[in-house]
Each structure stands twice: as structure tokens, then as C-alpha cells.
C-alpha positions in Angstrom: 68.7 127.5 107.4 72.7 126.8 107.8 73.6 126.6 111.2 75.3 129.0 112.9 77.5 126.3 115.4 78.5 123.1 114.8 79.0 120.1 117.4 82.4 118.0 117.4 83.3 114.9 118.5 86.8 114.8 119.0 89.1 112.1 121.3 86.2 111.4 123.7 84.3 114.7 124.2 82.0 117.0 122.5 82.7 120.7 122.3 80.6 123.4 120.4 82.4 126.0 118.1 80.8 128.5 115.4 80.5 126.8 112.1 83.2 127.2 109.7 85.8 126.8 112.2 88.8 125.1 110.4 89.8 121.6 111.7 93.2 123.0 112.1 92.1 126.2 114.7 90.3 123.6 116.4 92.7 121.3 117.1 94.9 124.2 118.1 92.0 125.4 120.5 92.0 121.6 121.8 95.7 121.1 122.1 96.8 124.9 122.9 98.7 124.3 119.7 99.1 121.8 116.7 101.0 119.1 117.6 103.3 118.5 114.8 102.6 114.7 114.0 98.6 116.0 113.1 99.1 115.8 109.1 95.9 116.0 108.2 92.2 114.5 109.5 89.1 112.4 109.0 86.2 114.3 109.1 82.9 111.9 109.1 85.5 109.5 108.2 86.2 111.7 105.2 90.3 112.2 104.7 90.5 115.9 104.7 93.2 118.6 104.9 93.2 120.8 108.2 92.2 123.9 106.3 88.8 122.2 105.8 85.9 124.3 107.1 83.5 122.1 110.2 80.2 122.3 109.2 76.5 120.7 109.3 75.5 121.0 113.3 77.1 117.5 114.4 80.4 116.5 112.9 82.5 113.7 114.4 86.5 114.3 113.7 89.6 112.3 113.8 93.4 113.2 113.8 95.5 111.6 110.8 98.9 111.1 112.9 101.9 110.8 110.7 102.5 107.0 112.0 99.1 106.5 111.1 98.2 104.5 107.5 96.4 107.6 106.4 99.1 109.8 107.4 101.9 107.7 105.9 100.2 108.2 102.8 99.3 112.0 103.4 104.1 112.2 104.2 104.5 110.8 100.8 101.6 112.5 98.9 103.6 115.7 100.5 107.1 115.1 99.9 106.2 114.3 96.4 105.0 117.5 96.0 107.8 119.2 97.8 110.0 117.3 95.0 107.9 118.5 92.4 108.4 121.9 93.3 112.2 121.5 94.0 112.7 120.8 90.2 110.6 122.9 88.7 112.7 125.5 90.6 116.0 124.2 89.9 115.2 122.4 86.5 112.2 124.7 84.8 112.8 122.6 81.9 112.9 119.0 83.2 110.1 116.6 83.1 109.8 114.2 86.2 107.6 111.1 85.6 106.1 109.3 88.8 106.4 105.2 88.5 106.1 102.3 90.5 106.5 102.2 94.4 110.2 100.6 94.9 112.9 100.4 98.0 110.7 101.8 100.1 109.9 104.7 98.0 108.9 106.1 94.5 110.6 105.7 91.0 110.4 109.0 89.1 111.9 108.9 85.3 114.0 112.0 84.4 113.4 113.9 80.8 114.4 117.3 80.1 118.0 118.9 78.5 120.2 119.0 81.9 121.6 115.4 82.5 120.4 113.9 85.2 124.0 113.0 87.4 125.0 112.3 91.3 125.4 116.1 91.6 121.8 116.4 89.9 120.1 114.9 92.7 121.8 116.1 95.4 121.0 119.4 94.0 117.1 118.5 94.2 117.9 117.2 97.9 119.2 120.2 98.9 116.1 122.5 97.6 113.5 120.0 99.2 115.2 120.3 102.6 115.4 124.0 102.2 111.9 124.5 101.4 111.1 121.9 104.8 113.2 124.5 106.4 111.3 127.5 105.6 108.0 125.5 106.4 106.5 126.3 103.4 102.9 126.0 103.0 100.6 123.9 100.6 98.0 125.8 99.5 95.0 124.0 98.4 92.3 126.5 96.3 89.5 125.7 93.9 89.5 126.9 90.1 87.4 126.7 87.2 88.3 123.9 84.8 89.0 126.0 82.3 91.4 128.0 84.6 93.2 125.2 85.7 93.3 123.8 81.8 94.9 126.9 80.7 97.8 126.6 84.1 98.6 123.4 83.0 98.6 124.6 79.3 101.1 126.9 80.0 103.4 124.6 82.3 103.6 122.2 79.4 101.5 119.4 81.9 99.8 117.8 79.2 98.8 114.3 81.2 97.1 116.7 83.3 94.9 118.3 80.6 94.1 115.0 79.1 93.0 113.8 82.6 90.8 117.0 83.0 89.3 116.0 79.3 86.4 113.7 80.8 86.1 116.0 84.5 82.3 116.6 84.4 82.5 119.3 87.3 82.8 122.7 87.0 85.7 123.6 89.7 88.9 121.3 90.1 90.8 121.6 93.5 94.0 122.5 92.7 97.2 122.4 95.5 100.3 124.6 95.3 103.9 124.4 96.4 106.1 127.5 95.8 106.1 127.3 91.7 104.9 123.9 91.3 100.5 123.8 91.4 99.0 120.4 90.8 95.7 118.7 90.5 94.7 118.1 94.3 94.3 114.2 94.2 94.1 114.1 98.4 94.9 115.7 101.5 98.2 116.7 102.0 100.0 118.3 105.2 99.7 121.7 106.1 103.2 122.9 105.7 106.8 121.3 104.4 108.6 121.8 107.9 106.1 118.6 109.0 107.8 116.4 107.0 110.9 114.4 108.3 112.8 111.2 107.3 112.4 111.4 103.5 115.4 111.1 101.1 116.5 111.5 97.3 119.1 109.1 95.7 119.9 108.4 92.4 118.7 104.8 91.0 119.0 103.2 87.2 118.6 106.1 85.1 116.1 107.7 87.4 116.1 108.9 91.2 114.0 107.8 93.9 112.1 109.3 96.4 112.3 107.3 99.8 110.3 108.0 102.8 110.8 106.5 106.3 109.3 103.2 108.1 106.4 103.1 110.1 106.3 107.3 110.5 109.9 107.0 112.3 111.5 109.5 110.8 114.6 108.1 112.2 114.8 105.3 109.9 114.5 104.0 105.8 114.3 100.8 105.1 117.1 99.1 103.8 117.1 99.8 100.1 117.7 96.3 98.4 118.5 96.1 94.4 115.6 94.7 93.2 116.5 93.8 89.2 113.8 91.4 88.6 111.1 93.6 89.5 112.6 97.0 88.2 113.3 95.1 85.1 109.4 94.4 85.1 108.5 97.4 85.9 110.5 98.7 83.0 108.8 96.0 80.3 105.4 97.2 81.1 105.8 100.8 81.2 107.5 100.5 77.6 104.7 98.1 76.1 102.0 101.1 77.7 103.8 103.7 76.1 104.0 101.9 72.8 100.0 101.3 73.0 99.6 104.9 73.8 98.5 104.5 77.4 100.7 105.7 80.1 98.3 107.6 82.0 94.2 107.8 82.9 93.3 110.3 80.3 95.1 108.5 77.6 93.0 105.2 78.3 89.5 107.8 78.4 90.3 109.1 75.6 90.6 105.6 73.6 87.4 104.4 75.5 85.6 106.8 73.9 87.0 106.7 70.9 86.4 103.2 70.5 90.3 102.3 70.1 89.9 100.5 73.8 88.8 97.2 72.2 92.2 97.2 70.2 94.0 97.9 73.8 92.3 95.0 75.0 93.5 93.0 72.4 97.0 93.9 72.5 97.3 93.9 75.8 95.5 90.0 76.7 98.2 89.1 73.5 100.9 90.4 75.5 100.0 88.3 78.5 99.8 84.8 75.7 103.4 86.1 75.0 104.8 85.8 78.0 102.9 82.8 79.6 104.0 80.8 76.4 107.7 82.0 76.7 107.3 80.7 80.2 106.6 77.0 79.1 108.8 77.0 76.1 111.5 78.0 79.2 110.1 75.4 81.2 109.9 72.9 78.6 113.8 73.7 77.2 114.9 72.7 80.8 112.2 69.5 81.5 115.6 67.6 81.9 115.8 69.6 85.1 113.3 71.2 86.0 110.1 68.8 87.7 108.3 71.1 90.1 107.1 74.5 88.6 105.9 76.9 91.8 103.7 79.6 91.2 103.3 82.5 94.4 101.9 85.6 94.5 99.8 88.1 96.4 96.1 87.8 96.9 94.0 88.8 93.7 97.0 88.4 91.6 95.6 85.8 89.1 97.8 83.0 89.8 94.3 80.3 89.3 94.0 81.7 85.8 97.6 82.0 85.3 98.2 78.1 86.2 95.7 77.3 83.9 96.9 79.5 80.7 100.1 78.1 82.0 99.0 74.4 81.7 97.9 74.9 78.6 101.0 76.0 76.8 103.3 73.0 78.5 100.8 70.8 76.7 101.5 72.6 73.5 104.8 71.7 74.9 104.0 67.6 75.5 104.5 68.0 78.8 101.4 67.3 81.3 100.8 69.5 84.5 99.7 67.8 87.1 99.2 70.3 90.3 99.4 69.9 94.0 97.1 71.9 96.6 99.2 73.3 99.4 95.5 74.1 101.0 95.8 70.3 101.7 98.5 70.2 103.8 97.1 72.8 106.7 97.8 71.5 109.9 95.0 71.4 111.9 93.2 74.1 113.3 93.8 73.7 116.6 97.8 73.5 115.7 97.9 76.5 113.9 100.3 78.8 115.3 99.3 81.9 116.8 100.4 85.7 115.4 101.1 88.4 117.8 98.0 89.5 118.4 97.2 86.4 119.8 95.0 85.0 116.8 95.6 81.7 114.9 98.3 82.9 111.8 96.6 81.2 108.8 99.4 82.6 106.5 102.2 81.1 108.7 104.3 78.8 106.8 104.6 76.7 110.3 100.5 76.5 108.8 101.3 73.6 106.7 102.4 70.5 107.4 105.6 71.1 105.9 107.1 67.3 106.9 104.2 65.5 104.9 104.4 68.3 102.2 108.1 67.4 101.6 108.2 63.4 102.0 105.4 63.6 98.9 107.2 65.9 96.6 110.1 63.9 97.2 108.2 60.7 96.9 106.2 62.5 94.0 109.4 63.5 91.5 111.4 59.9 92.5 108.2 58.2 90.6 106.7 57.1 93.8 102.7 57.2 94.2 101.4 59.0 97.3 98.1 59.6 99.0 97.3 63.2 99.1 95.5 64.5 101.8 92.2 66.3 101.4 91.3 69.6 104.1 88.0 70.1 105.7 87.8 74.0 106.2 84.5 73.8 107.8 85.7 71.5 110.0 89.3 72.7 110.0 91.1 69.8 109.8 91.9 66.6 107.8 89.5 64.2 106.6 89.8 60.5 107.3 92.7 59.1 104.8 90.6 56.3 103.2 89.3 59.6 101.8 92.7 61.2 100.6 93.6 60.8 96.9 96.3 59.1 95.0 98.0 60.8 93.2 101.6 59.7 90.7 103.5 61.2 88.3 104.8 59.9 85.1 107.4 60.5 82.8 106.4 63.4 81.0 104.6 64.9 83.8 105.7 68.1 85.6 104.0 68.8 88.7 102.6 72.7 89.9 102.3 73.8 93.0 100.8 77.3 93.7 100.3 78.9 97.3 101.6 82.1 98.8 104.4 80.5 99.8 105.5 78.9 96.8 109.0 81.1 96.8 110.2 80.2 100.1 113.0 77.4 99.9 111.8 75.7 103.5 108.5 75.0 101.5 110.2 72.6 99.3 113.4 71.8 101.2 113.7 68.1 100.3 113.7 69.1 96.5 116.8 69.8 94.9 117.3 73.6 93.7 117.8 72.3 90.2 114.7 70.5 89.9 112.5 74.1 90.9 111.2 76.8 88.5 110.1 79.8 90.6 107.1 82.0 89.5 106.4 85.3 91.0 103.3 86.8 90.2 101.5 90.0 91.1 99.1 93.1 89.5 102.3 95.4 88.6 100.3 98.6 87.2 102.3 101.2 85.4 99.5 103.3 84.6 99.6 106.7 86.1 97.1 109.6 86.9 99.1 112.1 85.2 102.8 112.7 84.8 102.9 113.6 88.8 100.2 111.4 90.5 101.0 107.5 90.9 98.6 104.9 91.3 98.7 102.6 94.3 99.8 98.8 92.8 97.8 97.7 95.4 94.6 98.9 94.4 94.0 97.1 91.6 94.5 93.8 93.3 91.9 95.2 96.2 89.7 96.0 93.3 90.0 92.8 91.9 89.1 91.1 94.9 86.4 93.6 96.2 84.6 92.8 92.5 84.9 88.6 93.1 84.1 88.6 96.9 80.8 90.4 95.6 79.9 88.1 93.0 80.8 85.1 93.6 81.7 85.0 97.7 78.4 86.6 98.8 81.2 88.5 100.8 80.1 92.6 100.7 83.1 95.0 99.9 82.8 96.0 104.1 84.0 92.7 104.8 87.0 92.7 102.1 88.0 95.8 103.3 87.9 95.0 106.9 89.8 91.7 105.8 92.3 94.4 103.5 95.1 95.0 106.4 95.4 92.0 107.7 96.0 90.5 104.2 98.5 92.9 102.9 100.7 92.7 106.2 100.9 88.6 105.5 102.0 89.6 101.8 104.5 91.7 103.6 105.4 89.2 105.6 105.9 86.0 103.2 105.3 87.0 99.9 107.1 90.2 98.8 110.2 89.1 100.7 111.0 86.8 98.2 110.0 88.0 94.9 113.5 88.3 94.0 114.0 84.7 94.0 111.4 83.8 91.2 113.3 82.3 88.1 110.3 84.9 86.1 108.4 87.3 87.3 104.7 87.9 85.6 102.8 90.6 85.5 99.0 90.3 85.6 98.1 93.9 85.4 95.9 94.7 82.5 96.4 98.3 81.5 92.7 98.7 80.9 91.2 96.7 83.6 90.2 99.5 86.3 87.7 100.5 83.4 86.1 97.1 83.5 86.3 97.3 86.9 84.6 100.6 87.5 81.6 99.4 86.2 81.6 97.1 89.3 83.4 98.1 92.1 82.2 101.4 91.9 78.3 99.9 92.5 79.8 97.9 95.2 81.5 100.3 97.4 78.7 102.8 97.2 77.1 99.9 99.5 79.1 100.9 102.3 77.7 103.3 105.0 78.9 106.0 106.0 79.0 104.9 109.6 81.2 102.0 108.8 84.4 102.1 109.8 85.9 100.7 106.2 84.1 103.8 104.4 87.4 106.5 105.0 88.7 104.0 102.5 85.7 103.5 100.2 85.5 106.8 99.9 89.3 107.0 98.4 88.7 103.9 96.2 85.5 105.6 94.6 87.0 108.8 94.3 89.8 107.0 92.4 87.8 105.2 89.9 85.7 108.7 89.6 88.5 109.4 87.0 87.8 106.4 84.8 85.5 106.6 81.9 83.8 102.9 82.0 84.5 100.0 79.7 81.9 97.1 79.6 83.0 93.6 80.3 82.1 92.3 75.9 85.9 92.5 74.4 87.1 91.2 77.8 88.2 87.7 76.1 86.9 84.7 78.1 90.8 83.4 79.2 91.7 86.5 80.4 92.8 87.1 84.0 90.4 89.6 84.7 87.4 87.1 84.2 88.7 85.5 87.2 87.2 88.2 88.9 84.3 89.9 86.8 82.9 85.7 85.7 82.6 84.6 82.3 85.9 82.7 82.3 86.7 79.8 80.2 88.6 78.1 83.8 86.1 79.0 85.5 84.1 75.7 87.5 
């Protein structure tokens, strides 16, 4: 029998209030009104929209504030949808696609008969802050999947319809902005007037949607040209398009169709491509160049990458001979602290950056050196009649990988001239649909949540717990200075969150629902709810990806 009150938890007390009461009346019944920074909520740790219904005798609720991770994402889901609706007001005929996360904000690619110019875009800027003004409302409803087939029929949304191809439910949550109705891929804020601090600027031969720092809506970052990485971006949105997989329900449609293992193909050749063209580079300039660094985010690849890598300077005659930065960690109890107070593991102060730079000068001058070897159980050096000698001869060229491979102080003592910077990093350009982005992140924390499962014994609570933490050190020393690699790889495979399902999706189903890493467990399943599967037996054994699902040819 369904009950006829329900039982909240909310901010430190329990109040009782009939069932179906809407998160939003009673927040308002909490507050006396609804504070304007509530975007949306977390209902048994469940991100949901404040329209949703309290229900099931005991439910324990959270706010989503805007400066809130959740919330940040809740602003940008919104104000992309305000966008959305602000062209297909202005520009019926137009076709905005979404792309990669950049300055701060989101790349959109412009199609349609009405050129897109300065006065274009400030045009689209105009309607968005006129529909923030009138507050108007997102209105989320549910519709059979053949209703909401034949509304995207009829607005030409064809990604759409080929992402609704392999939906196995009967109703599809659909959300609505003025004119503009979309697929409802997440909570979004009640109104337009919420939103603050966003902007629209024109950029390349697109525009992009930026959105402010930290919730302030005071301030947007700095937006920096970044060529190298648009320029990437770029490469591997044209080389999807030519395989016929921009979006989710292109990729379903060639798993089941059995193209997929011709994808795979193509797309591992690709990688070969560019991973030789990187050692014939590196090789054309072995007058110069002696110390090749590789940096990248976590779950980027680079182990695999090295290896592929080393392989093609051999084609080359040249012979790599690597150097562990995870040997030169100070020790633990000189590790500097962060500002929480906690030993800062990432911190290039970290490594012995003295010793570090008297052997790679030692190292390239054709001196031998004694290379220290770390105890992480112990945290700290073993003795030196323990370290290993290491020397490099003439046609040897000498790799060094580590997150911090891109920072100059890391290898001050070498001459510029003698570097060649890598960047690398999981770079998807697959899309949802036309509208709905993927985050780049996620494939990275899917990569890693697959590998600490197999072969860490870590469960995916622990590399979610872990996931914050991670990506604010990436912030901190990577990203910054990914502009300063001499080539920039991408490791994204555009059919790898199908191989990936088949894992990750067994793994984060693990996670209770009391934990507090299941709000985002729940996203991540929900996300790879829209893959069709791919099994792991045309994956080819060099391929990045088996750095994380086993079977690899580098693997020791």
C-alpha cells in the first residue's frame, strides 16, 4: 500500500510532509522561499530536478548549490539549453553541433544557410539573456518513444533518432525550452533567470559557450588560445566523421551491424599513424633532440604509448632507454604539504628535482650515473649499493614519462633544444547527439575504474573517492602546460566506451546505494546505459585500451 506521507532528511532535521510533495515546495516550505543558488537536488543521492515528486516513507535529500560540482554541471547543462533554444528562435534553419570542453566553456560547430559572423553571435547572446530575463522555465515531461521519435523527425534532429534507435524503454524524458525540446540527459535548473555569469563569443569558425569559475558568476576564466589542442580536437572529429561515427547511435548502429570490427581497425591504425609520425619527427631531429618527455593525465595511456613509441624509434635505429621520475620522490617525510594540510604527492617540490637534473645532465654529456630506486611501502629510498647504473650511448635517446614531464623546472639543466615534449590525454569527440556532449573526463575515469578493478584489487568506490583529488592535481600541473608539448596525442579510441561498458558497468553496479560515491555511479551507469556493448576479441593486443581491460602485448 503506497504511503500516504513521506519522511525527509534534510540539513540536519527530519520533517514529515504528504507524499508527492515536490522537492522544490519543500525546500520553499523549509526556506520560506527558494533560495536562488538551489539548482537542482540529490534525492537518495540521486541527482534530480526540483520538480521531482518525494516519495517511499523515508527519503533523505540534499541541495545541489550552484557552486557545488553537481550544480556547476546542472549551470552548463542549462545554459546550453538556453542556447539551443536561442537559435532555434533566431536561426530555425541552423544546425549547432556541441564539441569539446575549451576556454573554460563548450565549442559548438555552426551549419545552416545564415553565416555565422561577430553580429551572429551577439545576436544569439542577446536572446539567451532575454530569455534569463523572463525566467523562463524548463519543462521536463515524459513521452512515448515513438512521440518523441516523430518531434525529433520533424525538427530535422536526426542524431537524436539514431540515439533513440537502441532505447529499450517505453517513455523517454524529454526537457523543453521555449521552442527548443530535447532528450532529458540530467537535471537541469528550474528556470533561465537562475543562471548568471555565462557568455557567447565567437571562436575559429564556431562560437563558444563560456560559463563562470567556481559558481562566481562574477568571473570567466581567462580564455587562452589554445591551437595545439583545438587543432586536435579538430583532427579527430574529422577522422570520426569520415568513419561514420560522430555520435552514440552512429557507433550502435555499426555494433550491431557488425561494421564495429572495421572501426576498430581503422581507428587502432590511426593511432600506428601518428605514433610512427612521432618517431620519424623524433628521429629527423636526433641531432638535437636527446630527451623525449612524455606527460599526461591519469588513465591517458602514456605506459602503452612509450612502448608503441619505442618501438617505432627502433624502426628508426635509435634505442630508448627510459628514466622513472617515480625514483626520484623525495622522501616521505619531506613531501610537502597541500592546503588541506596533507602530504601533496603530485607536487613537483615531490621529486628530488637537484638529483633529477645533475643525472640528465650527467646522462646526455655520456656520463654513467647511479639511478636511485623508491621504496613506496616504505616511502623512501633504498640503500644506494642498491640503485642502478645506468649510461647512454651514442644512438640512444632517453624517455622520461611523469605528470610532470611538460614543466621546464623538471628538466632545467637541459638545454630547450635537446627536449621533445609529448602531451598526452583521452580527447573524445564522440557525442550523445548533435546537442549533448560527452564529458572528456569520463572516459579516462572509465579507463581507470575498469584497471583498478582488475588488476589493483582497488573497487570503483575507492577510484571514485580517489576521482577529485586526482583531477584537481591534473588541474594543477598537467593541463597548464599542454600547450607547450612539441605534439599533442590523442588516446581516445572512438569505440572504446563499448568495450568498456561491458566492464565498468558490472563494476559500478557494486557500489551501494549508501555510499557516498554512488550520486556519481549512478551518472556513469546511466551514461554507458546508451551504449550497445562490444566484446573485448577485435580489441588488437597493442592497443591502448588493453592497458586497461588486460590482454596487452606490454603488458608484465
Amino acid at each position: 500500500m503506497p504511503h500516504r506521507t513521506v519522511v525527509v532528511s534534510f540539513a540536519g532535521e527530519r520533517r514529515q510532509v504528504p507524499s508527492g510533495t515536490s522537492v522544490k515546495d519543500f525546500l520553499i516550505s523549509f526556506y520560506g522561499q527558494l533560495p536562488r543558488d538551489i539548482l537542482a537536488a540529490l534525492v537518495n543521492r540521486r541527482l534530480v530536478m526540483l520538480d521531482f515528486p518525494l516519495r517511499g516513507g523515508q527519503v533523505n535529500l540534499e541541495a545541489v548549490r550552484s557552486t557545488s560540482r553537481e550544480g556547476e554541471a546542472v549551470a552548463r547543462r542549462s545554459a546550453a539549453l538556453v542556447l539551443m533554444a536561442a537559435v532555434r528562435e533566431l536561426y530555425p534553419e541552423a544546425r549547432l553541433v556541441v564539441g569539446q570542453s575549451l576556454g573554460g566553456g563548450y565549442f559548438y560547430s555552426w551549419h545552416g544557410p545564415t553565416p555565422l559572423t561577430d553580429a551572429t553571435v551577439a545576436s544569439i547572446a542577446r536572446r539567451m539573456e532575454e530569455i534569463c530575463a523572463e525566467d523562463r522555465p524548463f519543462r521536463r515531461t515524459t513521452v512515448t518513444l515513438e512521440e518523441a521519435e516523430a518531434i525529433f523527425r520533424s525538427t530535422g534532429d536526426e542524431s537524436k533518432i539514431h540515439l533513440l534507435s537502441t532505447y529499450r524503454s517505453s517513455t523517454v524524458p524529454v526537457i523543453q525550452c521555449g521552442a527548443f525540446l530535447d532528450i532529458a540527459h540530467g537535471a537541469v535548473a528550474p528556470s533561465a533567470g537562475t543562471l548568471q555569469g555565462f557568455a557567447v563569443v565567437p571562436y575559429e569558425d564556431g562560437l563558444l559557450l563560456r560559463f563562470p569559475r567556481d559558481g562566481d558568476a562574477t568571473q570567466l576564466p581567462e580564455l587562452r588560445p589554445q591551437p595545439k589542442l583545438f587543432a586536435t580536437y579538430r583532427e579527430t572529429r574529422r577522422w570520426n566523421e569520415l568513419l561514420g561515427v560522430a555520435n552514440v547511435g552512429s557507433l550502435n548502429r555499426m555494433c550491431l551491424s557488425g561494421e564495429i570490427a572495421e572501426v576498430i581497425r581503422v581507428a587502432e591504425g590511426f593511432h600506428e599513424k601518428k605514433i610512427a609520425a612521432a618517431a620519424d619527427t623524433i628521429a629527423k631531429e636526433r641531432q638535437r633532440v636527446r630527451l623525449v618527455l612524455v606527460a599526461g593525465p591519469s588513465s591517458s595511456g602514456k605506459t602503452t604509448f612509450i612502448r608503441r613509441l619505442g618501438v617505432q624509434l627502433r624502426v628508426n635505429g635509435m634505442r630508448p632507454v627510459g628514466l622513472s621520475i617515480d625514483n626520484y620522490f623525495v622522501d616521505r617525510d619531506k613531501t610537502p604539504l597541500g592546503s588541506d594540510g596533507q602530504p601533496d604527492y603530485e607536487a613537483l617540490e615531490a621529486l628530488d628535482l637537484e638529483l633529477f637534473n645533475q643525472h640528465l645532465e650527467a646522462l646526455l654529456q655520456g656520463r654513467a650515473v647511479d639511478v636511485p630506486r623508491y621504496d613506496f611501502v616504505l616511502g623512501r629510498r633504498v640503500a644506494r649499493d642498491r640503485w642502478t647504473r645506468l649510461e647512454l650511448h651514442p644512438d640512444d635517446i632517453l624517455l622520461v614519462e611523469g605528470i610532470h614531464g611538460l614543466n621546464h623546472r623538471l628538466t632545467a639543466a637541459v638545454a630547450e633544444e635537446a627536449k621533445f615534449r609529448i602531451f598526452i590525454s583521452a580527447l573524445t569527440q564522440l557525442t550523445l547527439d548533435d546537442h549533448n556532449r560527452i564529458f572528456t573526463s569520463d572516459a579516462r575515469l572509465l579507463r581507470r575504474i575498469v584497471r583498478d578493478r582488475l588488476f589493483r584489487g582497488h573497487p570503483a568506490t575507492r577510484t571514485l573517492e580517489m576521482w577529485g583529488a586526482v583531477r584537481r592535481g591534473e588541474a594543477r600541473w598537467v593541463f597548464p602546460f599542454q600547450e607547450e608539448a612539441d605534439l599533442v596525442f590523442n588516446s581516445a579510441l572512438v569505440y572504446e566506451p563499448a568495450v568498456l561498458k561491458v566492464y565498468a558497468e558490472r563494476f559500478l553496479l557494486e557500489v551501494p546505494r549508501e555510499h557516498p560515491t554512488y550520486t556519481e555511479a549512478y551518472r556513469l551507469l546511466k551514461f554507458l546505459a546508451w551504449f550497445v556493448p562490444v566484446f573485448q576479441d577485435d580489441v588488437p593486443n597493442t592497443s591502448i585500451l588493453r592497458e586497461f581491460i588486460g590482454g596487452g602485448a606490454f603488458q608484465e
